[in-house]
C-alpha positions as MATLAB code, in Angstrom:
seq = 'XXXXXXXXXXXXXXXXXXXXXXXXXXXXXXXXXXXXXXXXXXXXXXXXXXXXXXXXXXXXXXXXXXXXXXXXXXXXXXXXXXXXXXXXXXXXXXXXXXXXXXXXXXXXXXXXXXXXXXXXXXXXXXXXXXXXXXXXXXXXXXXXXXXXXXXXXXXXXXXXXXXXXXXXXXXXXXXXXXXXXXXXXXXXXXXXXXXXXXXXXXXXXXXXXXXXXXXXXXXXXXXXXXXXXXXXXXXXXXXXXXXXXXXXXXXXXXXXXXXXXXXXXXXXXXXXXXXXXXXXXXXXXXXXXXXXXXXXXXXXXXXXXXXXXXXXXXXXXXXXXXXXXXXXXXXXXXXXXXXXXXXXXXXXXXXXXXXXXXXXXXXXXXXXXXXXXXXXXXXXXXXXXXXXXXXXX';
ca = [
      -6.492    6.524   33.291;
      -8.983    5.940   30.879;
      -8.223    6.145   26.940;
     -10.549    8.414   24.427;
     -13.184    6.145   22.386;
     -12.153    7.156   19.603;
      -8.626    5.469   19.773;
      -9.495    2.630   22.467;
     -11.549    1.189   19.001;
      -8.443    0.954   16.847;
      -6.305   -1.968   16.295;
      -2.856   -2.093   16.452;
      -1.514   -2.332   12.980;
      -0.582   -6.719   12.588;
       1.527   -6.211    9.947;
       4.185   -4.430   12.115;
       2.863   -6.696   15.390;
       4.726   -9.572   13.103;
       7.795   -8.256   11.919;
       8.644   -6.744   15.362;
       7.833  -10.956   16.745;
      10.363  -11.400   13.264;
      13.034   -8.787   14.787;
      12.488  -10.457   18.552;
      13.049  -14.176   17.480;
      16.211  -12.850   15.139;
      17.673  -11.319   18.462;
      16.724  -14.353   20.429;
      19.355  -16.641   17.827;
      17.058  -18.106   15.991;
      17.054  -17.638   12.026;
      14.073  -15.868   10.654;
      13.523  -14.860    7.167;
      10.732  -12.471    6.695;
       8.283  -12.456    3.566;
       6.883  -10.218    5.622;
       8.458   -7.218    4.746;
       6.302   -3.675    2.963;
       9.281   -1.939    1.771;
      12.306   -2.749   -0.939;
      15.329   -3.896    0.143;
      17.188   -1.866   -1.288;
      19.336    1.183   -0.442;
      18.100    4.606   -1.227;
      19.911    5.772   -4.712;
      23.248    7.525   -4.477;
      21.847   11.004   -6.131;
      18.601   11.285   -3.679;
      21.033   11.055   -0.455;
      23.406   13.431   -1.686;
      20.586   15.973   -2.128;
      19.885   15.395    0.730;
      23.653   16.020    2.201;
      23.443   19.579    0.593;
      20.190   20.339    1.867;
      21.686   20.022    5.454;
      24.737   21.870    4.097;
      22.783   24.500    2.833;
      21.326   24.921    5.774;
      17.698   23.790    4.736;
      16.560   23.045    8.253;
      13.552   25.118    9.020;
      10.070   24.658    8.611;
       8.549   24.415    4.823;
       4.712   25.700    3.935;
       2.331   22.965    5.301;
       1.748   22.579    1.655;
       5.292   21.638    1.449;
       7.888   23.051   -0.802;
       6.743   24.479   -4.253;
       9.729   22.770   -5.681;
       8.590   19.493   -4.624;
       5.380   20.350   -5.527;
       6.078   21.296   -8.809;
       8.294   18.036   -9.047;
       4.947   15.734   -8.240;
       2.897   17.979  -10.818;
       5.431   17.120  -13.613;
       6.098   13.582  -12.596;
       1.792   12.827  -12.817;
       2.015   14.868  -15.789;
       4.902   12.602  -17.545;
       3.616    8.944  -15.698;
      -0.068    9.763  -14.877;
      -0.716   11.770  -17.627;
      -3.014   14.085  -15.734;
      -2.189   17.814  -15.137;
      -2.646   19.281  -11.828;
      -1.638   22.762  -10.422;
       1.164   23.190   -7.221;
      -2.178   24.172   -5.414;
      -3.566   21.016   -5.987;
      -0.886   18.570   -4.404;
       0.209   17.982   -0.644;
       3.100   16.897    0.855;
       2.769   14.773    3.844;
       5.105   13.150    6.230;
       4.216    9.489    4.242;
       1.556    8.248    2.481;
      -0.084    7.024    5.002;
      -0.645   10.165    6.898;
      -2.011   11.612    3.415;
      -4.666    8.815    3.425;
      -5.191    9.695    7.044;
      -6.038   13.328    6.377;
      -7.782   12.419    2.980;
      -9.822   10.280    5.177;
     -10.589   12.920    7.893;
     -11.985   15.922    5.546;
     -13.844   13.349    3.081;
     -15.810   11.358    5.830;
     -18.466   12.428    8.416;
     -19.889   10.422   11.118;
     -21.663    7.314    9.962;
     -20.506    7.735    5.867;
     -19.978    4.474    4.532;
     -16.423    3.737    2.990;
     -16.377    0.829    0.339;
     -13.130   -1.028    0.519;
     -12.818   -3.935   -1.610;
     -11.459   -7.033    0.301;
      -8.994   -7.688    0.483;
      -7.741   -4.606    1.408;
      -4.888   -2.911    2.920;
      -4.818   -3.448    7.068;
      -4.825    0.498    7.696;
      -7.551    1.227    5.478;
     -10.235   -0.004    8.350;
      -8.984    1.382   10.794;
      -8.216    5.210    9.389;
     -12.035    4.806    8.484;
     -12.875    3.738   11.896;
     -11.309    6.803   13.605;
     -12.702    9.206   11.218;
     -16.060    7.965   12.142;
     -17.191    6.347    8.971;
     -18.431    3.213    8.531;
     -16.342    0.393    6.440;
     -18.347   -1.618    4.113;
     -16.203   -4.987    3.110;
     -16.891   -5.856   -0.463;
     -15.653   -9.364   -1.432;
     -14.254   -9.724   -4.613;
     -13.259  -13.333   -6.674;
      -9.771  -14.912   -7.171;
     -10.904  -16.028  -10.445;
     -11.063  -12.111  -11.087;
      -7.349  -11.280   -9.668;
      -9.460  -10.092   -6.616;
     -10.784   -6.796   -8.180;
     -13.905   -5.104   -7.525;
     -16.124   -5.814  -10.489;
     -18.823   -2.475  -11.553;
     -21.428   -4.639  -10.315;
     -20.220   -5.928   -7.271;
     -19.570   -1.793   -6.841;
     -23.450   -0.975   -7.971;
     -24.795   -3.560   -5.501;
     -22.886   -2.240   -2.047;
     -23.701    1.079   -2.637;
     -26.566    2.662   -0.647;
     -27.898    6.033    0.185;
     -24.945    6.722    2.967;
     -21.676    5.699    0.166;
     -19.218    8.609    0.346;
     -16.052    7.159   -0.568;
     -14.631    4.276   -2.931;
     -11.147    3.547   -1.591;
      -9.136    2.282   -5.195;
      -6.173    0.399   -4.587;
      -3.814   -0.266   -7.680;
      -1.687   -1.888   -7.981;
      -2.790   -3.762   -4.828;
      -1.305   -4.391   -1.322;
      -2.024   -7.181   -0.780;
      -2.828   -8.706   -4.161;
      -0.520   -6.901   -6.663;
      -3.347   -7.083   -9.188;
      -3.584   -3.896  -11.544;
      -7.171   -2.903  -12.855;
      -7.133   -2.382  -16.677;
      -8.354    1.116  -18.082;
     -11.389   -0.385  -18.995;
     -12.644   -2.069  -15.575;
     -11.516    1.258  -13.783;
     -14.055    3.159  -16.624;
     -16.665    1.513  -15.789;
     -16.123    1.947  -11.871;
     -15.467    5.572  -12.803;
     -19.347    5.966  -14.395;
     -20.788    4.507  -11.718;
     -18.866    6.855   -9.168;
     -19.803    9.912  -11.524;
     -23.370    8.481  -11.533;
     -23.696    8.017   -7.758;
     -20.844   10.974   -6.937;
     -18.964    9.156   -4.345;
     -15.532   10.339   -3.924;
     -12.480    8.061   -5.001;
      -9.395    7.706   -3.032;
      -6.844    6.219   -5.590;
      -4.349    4.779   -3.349;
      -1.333    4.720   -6.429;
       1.823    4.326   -4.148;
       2.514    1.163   -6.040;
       1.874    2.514   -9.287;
       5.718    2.522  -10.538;
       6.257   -1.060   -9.705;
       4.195   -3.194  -12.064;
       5.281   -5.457  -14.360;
       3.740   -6.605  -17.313;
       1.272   -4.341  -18.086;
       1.413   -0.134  -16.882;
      -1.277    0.062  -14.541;
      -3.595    3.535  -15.333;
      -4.620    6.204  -12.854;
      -8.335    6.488  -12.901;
      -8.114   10.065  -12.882;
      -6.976   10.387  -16.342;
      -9.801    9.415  -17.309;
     -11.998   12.073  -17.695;
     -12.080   15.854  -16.233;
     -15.407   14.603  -14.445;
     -13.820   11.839  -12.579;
     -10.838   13.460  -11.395;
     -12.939   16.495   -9.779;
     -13.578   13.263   -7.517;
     -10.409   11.540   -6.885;
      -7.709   12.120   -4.399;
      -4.674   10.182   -5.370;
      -2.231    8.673   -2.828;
       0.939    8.683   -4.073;
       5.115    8.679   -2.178;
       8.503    8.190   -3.033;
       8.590    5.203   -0.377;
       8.072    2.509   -2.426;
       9.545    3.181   -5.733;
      12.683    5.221   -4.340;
      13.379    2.596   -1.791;
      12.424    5.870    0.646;
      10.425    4.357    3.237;
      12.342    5.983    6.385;
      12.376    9.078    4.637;
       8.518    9.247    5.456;
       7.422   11.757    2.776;
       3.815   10.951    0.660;
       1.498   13.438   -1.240;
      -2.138   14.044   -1.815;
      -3.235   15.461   -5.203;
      -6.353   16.170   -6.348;
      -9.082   19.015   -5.717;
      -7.945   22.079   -4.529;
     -10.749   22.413   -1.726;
     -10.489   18.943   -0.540;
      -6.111   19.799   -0.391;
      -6.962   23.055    1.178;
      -8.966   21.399    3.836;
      -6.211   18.540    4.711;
      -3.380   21.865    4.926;
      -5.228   22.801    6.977;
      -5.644   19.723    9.513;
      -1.865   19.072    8.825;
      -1.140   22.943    9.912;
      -2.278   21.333   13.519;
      -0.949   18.583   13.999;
       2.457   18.110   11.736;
       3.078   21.258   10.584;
       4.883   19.935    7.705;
       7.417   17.058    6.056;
      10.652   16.898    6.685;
      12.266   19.961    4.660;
      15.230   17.457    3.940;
      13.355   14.780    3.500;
      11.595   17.026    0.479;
      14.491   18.374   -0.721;
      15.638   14.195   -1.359;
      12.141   13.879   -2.894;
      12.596   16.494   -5.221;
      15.753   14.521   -7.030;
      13.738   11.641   -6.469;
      11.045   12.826   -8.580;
      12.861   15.125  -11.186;
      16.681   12.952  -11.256;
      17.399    9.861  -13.092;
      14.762    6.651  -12.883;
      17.556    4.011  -13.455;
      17.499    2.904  -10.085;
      13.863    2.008  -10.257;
      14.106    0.660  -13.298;
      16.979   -2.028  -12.183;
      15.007   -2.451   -8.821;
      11.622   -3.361  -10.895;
      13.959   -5.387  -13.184;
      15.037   -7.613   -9.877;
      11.407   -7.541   -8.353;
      10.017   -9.102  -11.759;
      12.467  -12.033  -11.341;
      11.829  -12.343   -7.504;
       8.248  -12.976   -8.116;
       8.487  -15.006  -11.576;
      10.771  -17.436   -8.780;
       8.839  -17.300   -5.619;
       5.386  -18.046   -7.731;
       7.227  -21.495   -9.232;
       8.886  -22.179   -5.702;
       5.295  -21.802   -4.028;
       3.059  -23.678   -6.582;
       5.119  -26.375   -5.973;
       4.070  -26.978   -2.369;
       0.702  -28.832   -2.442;
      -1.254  -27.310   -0.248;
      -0.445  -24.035   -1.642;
      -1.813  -21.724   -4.877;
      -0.374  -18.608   -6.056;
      -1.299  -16.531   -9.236;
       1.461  -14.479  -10.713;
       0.961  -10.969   -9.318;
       0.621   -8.043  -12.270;
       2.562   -5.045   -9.472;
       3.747   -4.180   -6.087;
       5.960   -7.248   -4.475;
       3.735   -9.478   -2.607;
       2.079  -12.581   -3.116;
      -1.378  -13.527   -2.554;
      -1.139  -17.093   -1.544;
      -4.262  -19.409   -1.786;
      -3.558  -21.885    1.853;
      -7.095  -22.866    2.078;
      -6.267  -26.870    1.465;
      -3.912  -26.591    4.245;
      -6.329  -25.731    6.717;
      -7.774  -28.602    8.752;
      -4.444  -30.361    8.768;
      -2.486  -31.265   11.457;
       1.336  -30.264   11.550;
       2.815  -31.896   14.590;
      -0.008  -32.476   16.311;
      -1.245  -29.142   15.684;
      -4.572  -28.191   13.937;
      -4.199  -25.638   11.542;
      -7.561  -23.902   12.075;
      -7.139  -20.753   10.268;
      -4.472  -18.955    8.171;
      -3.292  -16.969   11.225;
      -2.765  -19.938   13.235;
      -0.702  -21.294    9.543;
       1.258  -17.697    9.749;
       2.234  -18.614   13.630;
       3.384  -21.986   13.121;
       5.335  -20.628   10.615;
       6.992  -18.017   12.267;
       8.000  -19.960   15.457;
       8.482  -23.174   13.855;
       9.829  -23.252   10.719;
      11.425  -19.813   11.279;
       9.554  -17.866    8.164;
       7.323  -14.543    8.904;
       4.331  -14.216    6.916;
       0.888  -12.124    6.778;
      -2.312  -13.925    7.428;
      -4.781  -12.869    4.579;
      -7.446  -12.626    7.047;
      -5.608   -9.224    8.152;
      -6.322   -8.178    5.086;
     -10.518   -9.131    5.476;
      -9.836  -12.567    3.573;
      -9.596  -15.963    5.407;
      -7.638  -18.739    4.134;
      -4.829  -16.946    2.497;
      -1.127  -15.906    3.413;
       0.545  -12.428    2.321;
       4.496  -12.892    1.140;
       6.671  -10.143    0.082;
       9.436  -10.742   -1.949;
      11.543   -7.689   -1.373;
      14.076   -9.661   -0.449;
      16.521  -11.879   -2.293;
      16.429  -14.784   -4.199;
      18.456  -16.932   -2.050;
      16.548  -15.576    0.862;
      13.612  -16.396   -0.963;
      14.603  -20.313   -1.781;
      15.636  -21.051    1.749;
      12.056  -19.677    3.361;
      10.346  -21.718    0.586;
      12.257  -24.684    1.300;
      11.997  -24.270    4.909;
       7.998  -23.917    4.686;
       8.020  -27.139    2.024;
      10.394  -29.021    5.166;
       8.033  -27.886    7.619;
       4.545  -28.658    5.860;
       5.982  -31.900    4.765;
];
């Protein structure tokens, strides 16, 4: 049996090829910790479940509008409104089983055959291959560690050519955590108006930064958010991965077109799953506040722990919960008789030796560097560092 093209080109996603090699070693007896992880640790807050318990009591167990439910929809308007500070209309917004599958669709009614998509590396491990099967064309745009890895205006003036469609905007970043100021995203926002490519602000991280409030580039200016389609979900700052519900906002052709995709082939989110949302969106944001509160001390402690291992480099990461971490002077070494030839052969030896479950930043389109999350605790966090500092040493 032969498999289409179209899906025979994509790769399987790496990040999940580790933690299920994580989950297999765990089951085998051996102790893993995983800095692997993309989602908080933490349990979904009391008040979202129990709207979700009388949901299913109320019987809300049929099909919603493709759209998904105006009450959730009306919940994402007034929570951009209040964080983003951008208004949008119900018509404008989508609700889609996860994020993901909004970027997905996004991806599907923006790009034609042979549009190039600029993705500045590093970059999130979906984003190339969601371009691939949409039948655009990534184009890889390296930015500096010096600059927090952000895409500079120039470095965006000088990859764009005649076939640029889309600018995919990712902030704060997976897998950097960096946060672009309001003034670096103006300037990317002229030059987008100037050469009208289409931004896809991927913002799922947006509620999780730290020491500065990162900015949606579509507040900006009525021009540039006629070209932006934000990403946005409860997954990450809910702790409401499983519950697999994301949104698309931005304009209302571009939303009617992805209904209209997602009227084939979902149908719609969960209608429990959005009536959880809703309370996520509209209820109390204590949770998230005392979740951020613990993330900000997890990475203040995992940056110290790692910058003290020699061969390692970290800068302290301005949102999300991961770690960007320079390994560049530990390639070329030998561990054991081992040659550490590049980071995914680090991220192996890792895993199956010392017993730690990492990211290779080459996944991400940049050699030499190792992804950790650290949504997961602090005492979890000191015995992987010590175990990699055992291990290295």
């Amino acid at each position: 049996m032969e498999i289409s093209s179209r899906v025979s080109q994509i790769d399987a996603s790496p990040t999940l090829a580790i933690s299920a090699q994580a989950k297999e070693l765990c089951q085998q007896g051996k102790n893993v910790i995983s800095l692997g992880a993309g989602e908080p640790d933490f349990n979904t807050p009391l008040h979202i479940k129990e709207a979700a318990k009388e949901a299913m009591a109320a019987g809300f167990t049929n099909y919603t509008a493709t759209v998904g439910t105006k009450e959730l929809r009306t919940a994402v308007t007034d929570r951009f409104n209040k964080q983003k500070k951008i208004e949008y209309s119900s018509e404008q917004v989508i609700v889609s089983p996860g994020a993901k599958y909004a970027l997905f669709l996004t991806l599907q009614v923006l790009v034609d055959e042979g549009d190039e998509v600029i993705l500045p590396a590093p970059y999130w491990v979906s984003y190339p291959q969601q371009v691939k099967f949409a039948g655009g064309k990534m184009k890889a745009v390296e930015t500096k560690e010096e600059n927090d890895f952000k895409l500079t205006s120039q470095e965006l003036k000088d990859s764009i050519t005649p076939q640029t469609k889309v600018l995919i905007l990712n902030t704060p970043s997976n897998p950097t955590g960096a946060i672009y100021s309001q003034e670096e995203l103006a300037k990317i926002a002229e030059i987008a108006i100037k050469e009208d490519i289409m931004i896809i602000a991927d913002e799922i991280y947006q509620q999780i930064s730290y020491d500065k409030e990162a900015v949606s580039i579509a507040s900006l200016g009525e021009e540039i958010k006629e070209q932006t389609v934000i990403i946005d979900g409860v997954s990450k700052a809910y702790a409401m991965t499983g519950w697999r519900i994301g949104f698309a906002v931005g304009p209302q052709e571009v939303i009617a077109a992805m209904a209209c995709l997602q009227s084939h082939s979902t149908s719609s989110a969960n209608s429990i799953a959005q009536k959880a949302s809703v309370a996520a969106l509209s209820g109390t944001h204590a949770p998230t506040e005392k979740m951020k509160k613990a993330f900000k001390q997890r990475r203040d402690l995992i940056v110290e722990q790692i910058n003290q291992i020699p061969s390692f480099k970290a800068k302290k990461p301005a949102g999300a919960f991961y770690l960007f971490v320079n390994v560049k002077d530990a390639l070329g070494q030998k561990i054991n008789g081992e040659k550490i030839t590049n980071d995914q052969k680090l991220a192996n030896l890792l895993l199956q030796e010392a017993g730690v479950a990492t990211i290779p930043g080459s996944f991400f389109g940049k050699d030499g560097y190792l992804r950790m999350s650290y949504a997961t605790s602090e005492s979890e966090i000191k015995t992987a560092i010590n175990k990699i500092k055992d291990f290295l040493a």
